[in-house]
C-alpha positions in Angstrom: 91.7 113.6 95.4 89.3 111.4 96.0 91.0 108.1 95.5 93.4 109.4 97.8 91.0 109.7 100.6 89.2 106.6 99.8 92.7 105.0 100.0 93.8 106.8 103.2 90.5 105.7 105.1 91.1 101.9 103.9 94.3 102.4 105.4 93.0 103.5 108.7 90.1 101.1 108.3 91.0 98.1 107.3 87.6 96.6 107.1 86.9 98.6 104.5 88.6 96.8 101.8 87.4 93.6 103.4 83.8 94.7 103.1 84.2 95.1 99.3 85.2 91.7 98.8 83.3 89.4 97.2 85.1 86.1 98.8 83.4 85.1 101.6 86.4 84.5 103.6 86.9 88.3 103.7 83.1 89.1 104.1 83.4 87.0 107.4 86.5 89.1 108.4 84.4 92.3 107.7 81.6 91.0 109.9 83.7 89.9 112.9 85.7 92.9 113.0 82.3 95.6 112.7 81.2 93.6 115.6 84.6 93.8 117.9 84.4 97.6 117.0 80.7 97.8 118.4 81.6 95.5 121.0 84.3 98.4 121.9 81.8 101.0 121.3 79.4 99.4 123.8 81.9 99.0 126.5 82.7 103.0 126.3 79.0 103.7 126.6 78.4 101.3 129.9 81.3 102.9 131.3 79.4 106.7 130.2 77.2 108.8 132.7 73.7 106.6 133.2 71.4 107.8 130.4 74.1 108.9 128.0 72.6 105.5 125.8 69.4 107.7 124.8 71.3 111.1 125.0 70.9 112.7 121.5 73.7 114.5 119.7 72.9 117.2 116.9 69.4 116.1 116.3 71.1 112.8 115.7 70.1 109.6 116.7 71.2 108.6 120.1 73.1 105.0 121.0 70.4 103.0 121.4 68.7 104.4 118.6 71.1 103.8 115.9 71.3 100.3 117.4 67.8 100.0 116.6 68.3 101.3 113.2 71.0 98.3 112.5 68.0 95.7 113.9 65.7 96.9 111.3 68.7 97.3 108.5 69.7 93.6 109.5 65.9 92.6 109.4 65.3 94.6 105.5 68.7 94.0 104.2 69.7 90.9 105.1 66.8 88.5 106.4 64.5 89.7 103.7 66.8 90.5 100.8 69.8 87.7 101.3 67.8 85.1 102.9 64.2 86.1 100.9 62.0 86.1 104.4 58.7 87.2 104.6 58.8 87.3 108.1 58.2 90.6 109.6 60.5 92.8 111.0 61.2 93.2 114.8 59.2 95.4 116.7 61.9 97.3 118.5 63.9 98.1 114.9 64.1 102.1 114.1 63.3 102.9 110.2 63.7 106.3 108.9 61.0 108.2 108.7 60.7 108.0 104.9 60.2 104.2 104.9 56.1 103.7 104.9 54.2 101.3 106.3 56.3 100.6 109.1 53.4 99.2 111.3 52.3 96.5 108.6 56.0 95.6 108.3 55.9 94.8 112.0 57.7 97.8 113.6 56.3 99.6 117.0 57.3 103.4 116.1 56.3 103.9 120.1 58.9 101.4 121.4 61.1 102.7 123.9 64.0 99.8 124.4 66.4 99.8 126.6 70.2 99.0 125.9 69.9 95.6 127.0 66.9 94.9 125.1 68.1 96.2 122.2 71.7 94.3 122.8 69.7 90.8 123.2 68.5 91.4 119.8 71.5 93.0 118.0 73.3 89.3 119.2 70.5 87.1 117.9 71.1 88.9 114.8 74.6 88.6 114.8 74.9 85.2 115.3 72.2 84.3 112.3 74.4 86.5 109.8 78.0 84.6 111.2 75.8 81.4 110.5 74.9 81.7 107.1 78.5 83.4 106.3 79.6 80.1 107.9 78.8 78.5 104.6 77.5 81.2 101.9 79.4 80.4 98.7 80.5 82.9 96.0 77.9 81.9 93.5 75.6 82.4 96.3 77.0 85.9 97.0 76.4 86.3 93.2 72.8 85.3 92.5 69.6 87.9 92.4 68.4 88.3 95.5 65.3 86.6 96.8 63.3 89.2 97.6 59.8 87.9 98.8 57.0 89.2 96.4 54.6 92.1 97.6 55.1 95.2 99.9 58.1 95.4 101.9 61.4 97.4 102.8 63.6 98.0 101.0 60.7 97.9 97.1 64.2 98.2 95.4 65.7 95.2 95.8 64.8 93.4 93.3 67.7 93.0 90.9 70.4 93.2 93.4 72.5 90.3 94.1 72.8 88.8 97.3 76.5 90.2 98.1 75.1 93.6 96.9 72.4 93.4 99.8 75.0 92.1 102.1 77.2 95.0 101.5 74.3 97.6 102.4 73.8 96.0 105.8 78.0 96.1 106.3 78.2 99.6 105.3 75.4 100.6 107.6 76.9 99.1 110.4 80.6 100.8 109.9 78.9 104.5 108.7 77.0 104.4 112.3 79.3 102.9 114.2 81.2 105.8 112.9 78.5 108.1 113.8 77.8 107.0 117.3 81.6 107.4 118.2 81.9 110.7 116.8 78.6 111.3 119.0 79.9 109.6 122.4 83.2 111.6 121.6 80.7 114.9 121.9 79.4 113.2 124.8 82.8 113.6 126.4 82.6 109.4 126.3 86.4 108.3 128.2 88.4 106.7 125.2 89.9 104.4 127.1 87.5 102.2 127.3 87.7 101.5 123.7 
């Protein structure tokens, strides 16, 4: 049963399969089609009732704050774990609550962004992953990750290979895009926008 679902939702999700590639041809597919489908998602929500950004679903996290989460995903995931940063994280990201020491990482648990705000940075990230998939080779995809020494999100890490941190941050942008859409539907979000 399973590999029947799985197979079903690559079939309605392409980007699926492309996401579990490990040439870096399809990788950059994956990441250019995630962002078209947030680029979608954003429209719906500008064209939403003013404040539906921050409206909370569920006890889920609202628009802008799964946004947030995927700054500080990109920021663990990828800047520190792909590209071995030590640079702190953005201020404005969203961690869970279980990740510690989110103020000595750089986080600001009482920021209150706006869309915009949050948009500016989601782009700026966006365009440093399409840059380094620009030219990221396979062997590259397969070494250890360089995970800076010392305290940091994600502590395990160490041991994964580069395309095995790059996958984390792919599948956390398609599971909440997922989850935002299924929230704006709630909302009563117009589809046509998409």
């Amino acid at each position: 049963m399973t590999a029947y679902v799985e197979a079903e939702l690559d079939r309605r999700h392409p980007v699926r399969a492309l996401m579990r590639s490990t040439d870096p041809t399809d990788l950059r597919e994956a990441e250019r089609g995630l962002r078209d489908s947030w680029a979608s998602t954003v429209a719906r929500l500008r064209g939403m009732p003013e404040g539906s950004e921050h409206q909370r679903v569920g006890g889920e996290w609202s628009a802008v704050e799964t946004l947030r989460h995927l700054v500080f995903v990109h920021d663990s995931w990828f800047r520190r774990c792909c590209l071995g940063s030590p640079r702190r994280f953005t201020a404005i990201g969203l961690a869970p609550a279980f990740v510690p020491d989110q103020e000595e990482q750089g986080l600001d648990r009482a920021a209150a962004p706006g869309l915009d705000e949050v948009l500016t940075v989601r782009e700026e990230q966006a365009a440093e992953l399409e840059r380094w998939l620009a030219s990221v080779t396979t062997d590259e995809l397969s070494a250890p990750a360089p995970v800076p020494a010392g305290p940091g999100w994600p502590p395990y890490a160490a041991g994964k290979t580069v395309l095995e941190c790059l996958r984390v941050v792919l599948n956390e942008e398609w599971a909440h895009h997922g989850f935002c859409e299924r929230d704006l539907d709630l909302l009563g979000g117009d589809r046509r926008t998409r």
